[in-house]
N, C-alpha and C positions, 0 to 999 in steps of 0.2 A: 459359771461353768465355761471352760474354754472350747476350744475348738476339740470337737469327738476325736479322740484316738481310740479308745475301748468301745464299745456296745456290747452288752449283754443283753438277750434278748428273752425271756418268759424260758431260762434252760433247766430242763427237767434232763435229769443224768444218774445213772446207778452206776454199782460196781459188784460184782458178783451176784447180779439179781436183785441185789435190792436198792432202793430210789433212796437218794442221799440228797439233792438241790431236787427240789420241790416248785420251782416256776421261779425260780431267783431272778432278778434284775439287775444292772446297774451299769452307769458308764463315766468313766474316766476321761477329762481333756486332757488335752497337754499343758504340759504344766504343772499339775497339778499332782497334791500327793495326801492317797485316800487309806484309811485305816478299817479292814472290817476287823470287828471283834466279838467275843462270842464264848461260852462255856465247851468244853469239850464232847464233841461228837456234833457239835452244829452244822461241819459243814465247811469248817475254813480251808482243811486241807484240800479237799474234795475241789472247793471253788479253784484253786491255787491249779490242780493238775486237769483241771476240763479244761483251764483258759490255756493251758502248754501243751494238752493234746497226747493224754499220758495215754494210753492204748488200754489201760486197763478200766477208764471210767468211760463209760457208753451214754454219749446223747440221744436220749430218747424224743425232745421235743424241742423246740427253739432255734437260737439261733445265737452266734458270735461274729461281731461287725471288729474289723482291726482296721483304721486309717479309710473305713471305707468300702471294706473288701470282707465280703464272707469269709471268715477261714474258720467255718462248724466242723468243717471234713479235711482241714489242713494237716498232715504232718505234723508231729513235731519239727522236724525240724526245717521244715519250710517255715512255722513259725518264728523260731529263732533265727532266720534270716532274714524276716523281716523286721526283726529290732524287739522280739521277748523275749525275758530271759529271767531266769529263776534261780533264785534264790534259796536251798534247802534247811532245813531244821535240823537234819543229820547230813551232811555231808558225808557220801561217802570216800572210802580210802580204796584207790588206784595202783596198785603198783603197776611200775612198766613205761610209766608215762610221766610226764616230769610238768609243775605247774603250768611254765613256762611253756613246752609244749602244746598242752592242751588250750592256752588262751589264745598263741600263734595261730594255730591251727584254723580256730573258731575264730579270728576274725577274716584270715585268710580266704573262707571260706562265705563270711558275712559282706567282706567287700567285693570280691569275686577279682581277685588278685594279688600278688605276692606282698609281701609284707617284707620293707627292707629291715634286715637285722639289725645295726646299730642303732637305727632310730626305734627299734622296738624297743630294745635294751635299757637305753637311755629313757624311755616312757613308763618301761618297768621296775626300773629302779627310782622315778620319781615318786610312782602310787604306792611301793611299799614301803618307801622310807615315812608317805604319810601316813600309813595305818602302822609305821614304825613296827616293820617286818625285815627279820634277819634276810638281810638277801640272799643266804643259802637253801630257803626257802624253794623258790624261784625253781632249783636244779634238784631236788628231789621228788623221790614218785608223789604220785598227788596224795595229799592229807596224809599218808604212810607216818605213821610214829608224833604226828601234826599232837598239841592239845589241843580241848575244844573251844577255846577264842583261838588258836591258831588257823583251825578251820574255817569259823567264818570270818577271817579277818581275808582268808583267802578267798569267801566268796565274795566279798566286799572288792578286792581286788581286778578278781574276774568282772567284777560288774561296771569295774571303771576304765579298765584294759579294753572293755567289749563296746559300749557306751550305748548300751540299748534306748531303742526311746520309751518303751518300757518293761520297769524292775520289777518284778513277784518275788518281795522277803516273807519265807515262811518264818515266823518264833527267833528274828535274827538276833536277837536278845536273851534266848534262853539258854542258862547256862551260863553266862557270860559276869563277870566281876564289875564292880561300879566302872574303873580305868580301863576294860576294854570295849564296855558299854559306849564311851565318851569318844573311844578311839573309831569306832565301827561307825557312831552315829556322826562324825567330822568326814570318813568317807565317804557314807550318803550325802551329806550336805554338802559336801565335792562333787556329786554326780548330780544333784538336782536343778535344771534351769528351765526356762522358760518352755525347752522342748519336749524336757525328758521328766517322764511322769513316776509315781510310784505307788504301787499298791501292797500297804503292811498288812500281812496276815497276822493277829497277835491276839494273846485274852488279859494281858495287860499290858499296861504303859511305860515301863522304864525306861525304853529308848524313845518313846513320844515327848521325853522331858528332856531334849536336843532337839526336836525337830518338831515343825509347827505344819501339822495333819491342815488341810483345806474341808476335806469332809471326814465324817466317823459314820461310819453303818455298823448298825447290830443284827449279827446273822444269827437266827434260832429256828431249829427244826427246818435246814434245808432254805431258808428264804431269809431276803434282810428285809427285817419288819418295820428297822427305823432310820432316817439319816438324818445329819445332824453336824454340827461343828465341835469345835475342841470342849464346849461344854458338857455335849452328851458323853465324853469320855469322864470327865470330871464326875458325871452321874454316874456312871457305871462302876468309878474307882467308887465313891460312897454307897451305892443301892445294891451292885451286885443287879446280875441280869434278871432277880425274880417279877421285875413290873414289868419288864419286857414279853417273859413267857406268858405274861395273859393276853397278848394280839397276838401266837400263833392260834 
């Protein structure tokens, strides 16, 4: 384990009343890149929007450590100024506001000063040419008339335009064709070093087979009941989660 960038602390969290992460744990170093996984209704989106401070999921108990620093009652986006940044399942579609824009903006905002244009330019045309993206991209409303690897090829974009120290991929894989699979997972593996860490939210592995996960936790019924290395992945592609459901 490297040096703590993440701590999660025993967080109990609902959403409309009802409790969804049930005393979950877990913490992420730097460096490092952590895969929970899980059948559906576990619990993975849920974890994904308590750690980015979605308004609509309530901490009820615990606690969230980032670099050191409580941010249980942080903003979103005081979080995402300190280097979180998420990644959606659905991306949604923007008109009015152009990629380009929105990534401007947001790092402008993340460095707490302007941002020269041509060296932008020149930086955004290098990372779309890697995830080999029409650069007209760029100058349209955000995801507006996008397909769906066009979308997340643009979050993938945003997430290396942004350089967070760390990445929340919800499902970045779902949806997605063997070749844009290859394309998306060569972008993360552009964005991962020694600093910048990554936590996949996924209930299978297809884009795990590019990228080589440090830990695997299995989240069920609100909690992760197991951790593990790329083997426990390899157990769950063969078993399926039902050995797991008998430690909740």
């Amino acid at each position: 384990m490297g040096e703590k960038l993440l701590q999660i602390n025993n967080i109990h969290a609902e959403a409309d009343g009802k409790e969804i992460l049930k005393g979950l744990n877990l913490t992420v170093g730097k460096g490092e890149i952590h895969i929970v996984m899980g059948p559906n209704g576990a619990g993975k989106s849920t974890l994904m929007n308590v750690i980015m401070g979605h308004p609509k999921y309530k901490i009820t108990d615990g606690n969230i450590d980032f670099e050191g620093e409580d941010i249980t009652n942080a903003t979103t986006d005081v979080r995402a100024r300190k280097g979180i940044f998420l990644s959606f399942q659905n991306p949604e579609e923007v008109a009015g506001i152009t990629a380009s824009d929105l990534i401007r903006s947001a790092r402008t905002q993340a460095e707490g000063k302007p941002i020269r244009l041509m060296a932008f330019r020149k930086e955004l045309k290098e990372k779309m040419s890697l995830l080999e993206m029409n650069e007209s991209y760029a100058e349209r409303d955000l995801n507006v008339g996008f397909s769906g690897g066009e979308k997340k090829k643009n979050e993938i974009l945003q997430m290396l335009m942004l350089n967070p120290k760390l990445a929340i991929l919800d499902e970045t894989d779902s949806g997605l064709d063997v070749d844009a699979v290859k394309i998306v997972s060569k972008g993360i593996s552009k964005f991962k070093d020694e600093n910048n860490s990554l936590l996949i939210i996924t209930h299978n592995s297809k884009i795990l087979e590019y990228l080589k996960p440090d830990f695997v936790h299995v989240l069920l019924d609100g909690k992760i009941v197991k951790d593990g290395d790329i083997s426990l992945m390899n157990e769950i592609n063969t078993k399926g989660f039902v050995d797991f459901k008998k430690m909740v």
